[in-house]
C-alpha positions as CSV (number, residue, x, y, z in Angstrom):
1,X,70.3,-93.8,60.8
2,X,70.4,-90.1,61.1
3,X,67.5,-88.0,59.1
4,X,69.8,-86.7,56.1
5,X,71.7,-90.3,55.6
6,X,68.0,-91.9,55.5
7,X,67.4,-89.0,52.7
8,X,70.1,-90.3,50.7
9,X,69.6,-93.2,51.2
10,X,65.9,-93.5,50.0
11,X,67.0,-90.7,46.9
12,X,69.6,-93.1,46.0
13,X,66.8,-96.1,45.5
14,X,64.9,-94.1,44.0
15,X,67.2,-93.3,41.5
16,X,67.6,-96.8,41.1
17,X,64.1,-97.7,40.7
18,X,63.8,-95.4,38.1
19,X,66.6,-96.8,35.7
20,X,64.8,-98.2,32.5
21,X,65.5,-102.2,32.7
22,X,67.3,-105.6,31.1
23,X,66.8,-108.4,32.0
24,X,69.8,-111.0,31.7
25,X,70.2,-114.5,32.4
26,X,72.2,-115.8,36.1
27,X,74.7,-117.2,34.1
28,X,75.3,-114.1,31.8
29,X,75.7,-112.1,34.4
30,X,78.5,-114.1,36.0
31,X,80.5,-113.5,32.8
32,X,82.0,-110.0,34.8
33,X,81.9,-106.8,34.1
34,X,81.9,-106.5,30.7
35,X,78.6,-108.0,29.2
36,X,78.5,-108.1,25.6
37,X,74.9,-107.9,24.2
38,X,73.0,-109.8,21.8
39,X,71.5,-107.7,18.4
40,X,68.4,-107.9,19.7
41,X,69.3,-106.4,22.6
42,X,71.3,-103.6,21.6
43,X,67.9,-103.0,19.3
44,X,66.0,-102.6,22.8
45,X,68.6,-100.3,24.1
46,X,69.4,-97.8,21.5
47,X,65.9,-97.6,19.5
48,X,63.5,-98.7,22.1
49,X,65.0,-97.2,25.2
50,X,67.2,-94.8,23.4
51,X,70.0,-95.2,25.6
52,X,73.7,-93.5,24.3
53,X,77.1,-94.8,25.8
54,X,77.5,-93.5,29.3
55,X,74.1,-93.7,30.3
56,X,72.6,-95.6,33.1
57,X,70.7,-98.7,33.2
58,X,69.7,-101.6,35.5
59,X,70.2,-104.7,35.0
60,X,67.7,-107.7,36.4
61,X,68.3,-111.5,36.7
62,X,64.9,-112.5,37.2
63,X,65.6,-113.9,40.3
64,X,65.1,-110.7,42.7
65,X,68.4,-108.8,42.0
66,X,68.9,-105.6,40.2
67,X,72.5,-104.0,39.2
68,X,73.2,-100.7,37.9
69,X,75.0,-101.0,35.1
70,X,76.1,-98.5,32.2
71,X,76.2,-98.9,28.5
72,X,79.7,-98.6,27.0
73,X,80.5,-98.3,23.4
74,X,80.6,-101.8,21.1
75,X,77.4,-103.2,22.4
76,X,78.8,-104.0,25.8
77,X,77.6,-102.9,29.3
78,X,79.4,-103.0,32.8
79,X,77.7,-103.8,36.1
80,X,79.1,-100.6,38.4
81,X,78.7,-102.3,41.7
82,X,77.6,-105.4,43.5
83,X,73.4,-106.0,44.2
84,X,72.1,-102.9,45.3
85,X,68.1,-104.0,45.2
86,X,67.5,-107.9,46.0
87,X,63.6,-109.1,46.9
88,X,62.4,-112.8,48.6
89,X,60.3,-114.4,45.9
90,X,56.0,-113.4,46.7
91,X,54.3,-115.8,48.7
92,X,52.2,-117.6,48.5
93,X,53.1,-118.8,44.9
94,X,50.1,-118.0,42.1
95,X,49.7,-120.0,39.3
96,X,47.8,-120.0,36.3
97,X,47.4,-123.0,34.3
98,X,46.0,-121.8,30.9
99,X,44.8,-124.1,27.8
100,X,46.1,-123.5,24.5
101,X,43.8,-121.1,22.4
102,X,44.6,-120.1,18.8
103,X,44.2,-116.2,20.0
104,X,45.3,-114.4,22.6
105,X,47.4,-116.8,24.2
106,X,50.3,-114.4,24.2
107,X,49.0,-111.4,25.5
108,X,47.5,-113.6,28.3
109,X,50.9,-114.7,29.4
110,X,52.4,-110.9,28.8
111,X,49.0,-109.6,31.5
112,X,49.3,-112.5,33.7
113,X,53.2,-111.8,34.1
114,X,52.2,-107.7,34.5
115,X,50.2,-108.7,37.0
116,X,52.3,-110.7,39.2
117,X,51.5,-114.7,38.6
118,X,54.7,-116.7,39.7
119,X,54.1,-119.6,37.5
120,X,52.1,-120.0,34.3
121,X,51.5,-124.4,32.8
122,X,50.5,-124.2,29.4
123,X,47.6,-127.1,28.7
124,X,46.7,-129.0,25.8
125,X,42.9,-129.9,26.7
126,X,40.6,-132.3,24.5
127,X,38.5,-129.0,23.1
128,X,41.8,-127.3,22.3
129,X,41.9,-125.9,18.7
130,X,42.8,-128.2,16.0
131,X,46.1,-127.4,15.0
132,X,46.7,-124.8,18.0
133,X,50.5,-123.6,17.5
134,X,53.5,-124.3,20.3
135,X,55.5,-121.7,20.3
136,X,57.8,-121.7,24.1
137,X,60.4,-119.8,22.2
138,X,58.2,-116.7,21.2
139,X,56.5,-117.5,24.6
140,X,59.7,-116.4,26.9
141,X,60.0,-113.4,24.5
142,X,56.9,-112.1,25.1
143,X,57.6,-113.0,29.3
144,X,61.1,-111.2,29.2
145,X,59.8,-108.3,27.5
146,X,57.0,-107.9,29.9
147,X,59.2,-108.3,32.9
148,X,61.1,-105.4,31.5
149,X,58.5,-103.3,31.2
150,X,56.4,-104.0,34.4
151,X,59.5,-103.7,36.2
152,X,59.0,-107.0,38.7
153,X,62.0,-108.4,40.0
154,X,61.1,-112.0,39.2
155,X,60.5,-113.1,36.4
156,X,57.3,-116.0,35.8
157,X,58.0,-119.7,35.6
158,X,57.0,-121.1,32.1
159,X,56.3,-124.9,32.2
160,X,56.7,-127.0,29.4
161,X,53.2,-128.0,27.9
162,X,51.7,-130.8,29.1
163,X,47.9,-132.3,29.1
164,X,45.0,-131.8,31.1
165,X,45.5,-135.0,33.0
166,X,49.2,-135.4,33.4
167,X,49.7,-132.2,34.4
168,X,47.3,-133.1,37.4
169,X,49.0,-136.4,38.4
170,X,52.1,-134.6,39.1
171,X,50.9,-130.7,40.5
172,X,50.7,-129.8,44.0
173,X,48.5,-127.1,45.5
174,X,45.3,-125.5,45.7
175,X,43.3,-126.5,42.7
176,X,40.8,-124.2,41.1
177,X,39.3,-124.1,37.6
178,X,36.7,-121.9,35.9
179,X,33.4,-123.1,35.3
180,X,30.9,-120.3,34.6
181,X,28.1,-122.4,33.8
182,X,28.2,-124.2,37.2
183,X,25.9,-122.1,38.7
184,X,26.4,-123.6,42.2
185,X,30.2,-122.8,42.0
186,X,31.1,-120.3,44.4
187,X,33.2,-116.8,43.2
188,X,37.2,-117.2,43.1
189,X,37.2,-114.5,45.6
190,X,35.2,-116.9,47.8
191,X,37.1,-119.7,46.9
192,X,40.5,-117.6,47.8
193,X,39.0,-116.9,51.4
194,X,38.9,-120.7,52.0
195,X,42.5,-121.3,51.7
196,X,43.4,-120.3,55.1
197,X,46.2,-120.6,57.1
198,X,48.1,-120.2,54.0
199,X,51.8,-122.3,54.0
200,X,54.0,-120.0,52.1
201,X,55.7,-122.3,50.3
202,X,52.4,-123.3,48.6
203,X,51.1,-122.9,44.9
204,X,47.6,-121.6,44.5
205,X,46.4,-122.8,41.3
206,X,43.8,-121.6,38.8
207,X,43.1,-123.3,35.7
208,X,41.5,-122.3,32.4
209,X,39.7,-124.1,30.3
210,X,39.8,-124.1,26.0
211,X,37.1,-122.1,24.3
212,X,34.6,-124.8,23.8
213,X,34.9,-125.4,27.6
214,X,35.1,-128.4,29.8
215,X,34.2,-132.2,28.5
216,X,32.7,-134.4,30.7
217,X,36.1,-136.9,30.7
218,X,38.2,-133.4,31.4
219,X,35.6,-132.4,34.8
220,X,35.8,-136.2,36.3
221,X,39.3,-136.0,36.3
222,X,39.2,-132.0,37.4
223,X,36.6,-133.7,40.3
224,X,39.1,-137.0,40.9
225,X,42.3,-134.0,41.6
226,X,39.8,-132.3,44.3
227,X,40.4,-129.0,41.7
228,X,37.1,-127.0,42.9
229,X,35.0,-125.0,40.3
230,X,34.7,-121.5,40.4
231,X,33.0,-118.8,38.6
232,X,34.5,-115.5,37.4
233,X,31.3,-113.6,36.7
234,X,28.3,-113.5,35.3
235,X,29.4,-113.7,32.0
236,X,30.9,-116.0,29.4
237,X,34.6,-114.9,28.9
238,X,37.0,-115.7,26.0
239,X,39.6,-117.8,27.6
240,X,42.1,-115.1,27.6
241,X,40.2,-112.4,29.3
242,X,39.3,-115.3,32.2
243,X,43.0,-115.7,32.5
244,X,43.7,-111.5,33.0
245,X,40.1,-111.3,35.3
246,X,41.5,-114.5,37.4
247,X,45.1,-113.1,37.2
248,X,43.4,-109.6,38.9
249,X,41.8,-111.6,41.2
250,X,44.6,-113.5,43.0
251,X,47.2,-111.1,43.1
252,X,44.7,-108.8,45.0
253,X,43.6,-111.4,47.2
254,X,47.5,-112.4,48.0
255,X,48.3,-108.7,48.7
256,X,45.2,-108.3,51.2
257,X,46.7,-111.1,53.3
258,X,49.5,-108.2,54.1
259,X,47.0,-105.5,54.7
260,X,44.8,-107.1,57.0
């Protein structure tokens, strides 16, 4: 590739990069190349984004690919030309399995996705809330939104909720949770360097516990899954900030195992 065609070709994805994004469904975006838009979304693009007909946009299907795209008049918007950005899925897989808490729970799954987990299990544990609110609906929301604004090409797997202890009967993985108060626990960064060769196709697991914390029942069967306690510092976190400080913590560890 000659030096000005490699100019071009890098100010051309970098025009692309910097389109403002939407995110649409596969099967959407095999409707052709008129897309009509829902009313919310037309509410993202004209008062959000502030986008007129004619401008630019991308388009993302959560599954690595990104189309340019422009907005036409009556709420519809036309791809312009085939894939122009597609991405392999991050390896090794991260995943956060987080228990149901009556606060915070959303923005926890709107940082985690920022930050780059692959797969987030919600988890009804026995010191859940009384009366704690399931909401998967609202919960894609807030993951779509945040995919559009941290601009990540794949979008996060949302389970379905499950318990504690069939969750575990079925995952597959490398198994951490949080336990603070287990002073012998080592760090999750220590616990990170121990899971080495890495297979790609892999899931590395951490799980958070309710605010009242673990019960005994919930730590034999934790123990039972060979799901290894690990501390996230020194002090006692709400279960939300654990989830963005272990969040932090694995997608830094994942990148160092490319800059090494």
């Amino acid at each position: 590739m000659t030096g000005r065609l490699r100019i071009i070709r890098t100010a051309f994805f970098r025009r692309v990069a910097e389109l403002r994004r939407l995110l649409l469904s596969p099967d959407r975006l095999r409707e052709g190349e008129g897309i009509s838009l829902t009313t919310s979304e037309l509410h993202y693009i004209r008062r959000v984004l502030r986008l007129r007909p004619g401008d630019p946009i991308a388009v993302v299907d959560g599954l690595g690919h990104l189309w340019t795209a422009a907005l036409l008049p009556g709420g519809v918007i036309r791809r312009e030309n085939d894939s122009v950005i597609s991405v392999l899925p991050p390896r090794p897989r991260l995943g956060l399995g987080l228990s149901l808490i009556r606060r915070g729970f959303d923005d926890a799954l709107r940082m985690a996705c920022e930050l780059g987990v692959d797969v987030i299990q919600p988890l009804r544990c026995q010191r859940c809330a009384p009366g704690v609110e399931l909401r998967p609906e609202r919960w894609v929301t807030v993951l779509n939104e945040a995919v559009e604004q941290c601009e990540r090409l794949w979008s996060p797997q949302l389970e379905s909720e499950l318990t504690l202890e069939d969750w575990l009967s079925t995952v597959q993985g490398s198994l951490a949770f949080g336990n603070t108060r287990c002073s012998e626990a080592m760090s999750l960064a220590q616990w990170l360097k121990t899971i080495a060769p890495v297979d790609p196709a892999t899931t590395i697991w951490l799980i958070i516990g309710p605010e009242g914390g673990w019960t005994a029942n919930e730590m034999q069967i934790l123990d039972q899954n060979a799901a290894v306690p690990v501390q996230l510092g020194e002090t006692i976190l709400r279960s939300s900030t654990a989830a963005v400080a272990a969040s932090v913590e694995m997608i830094r560890w994942r990148e160092s195992l490319f800059t090494t």
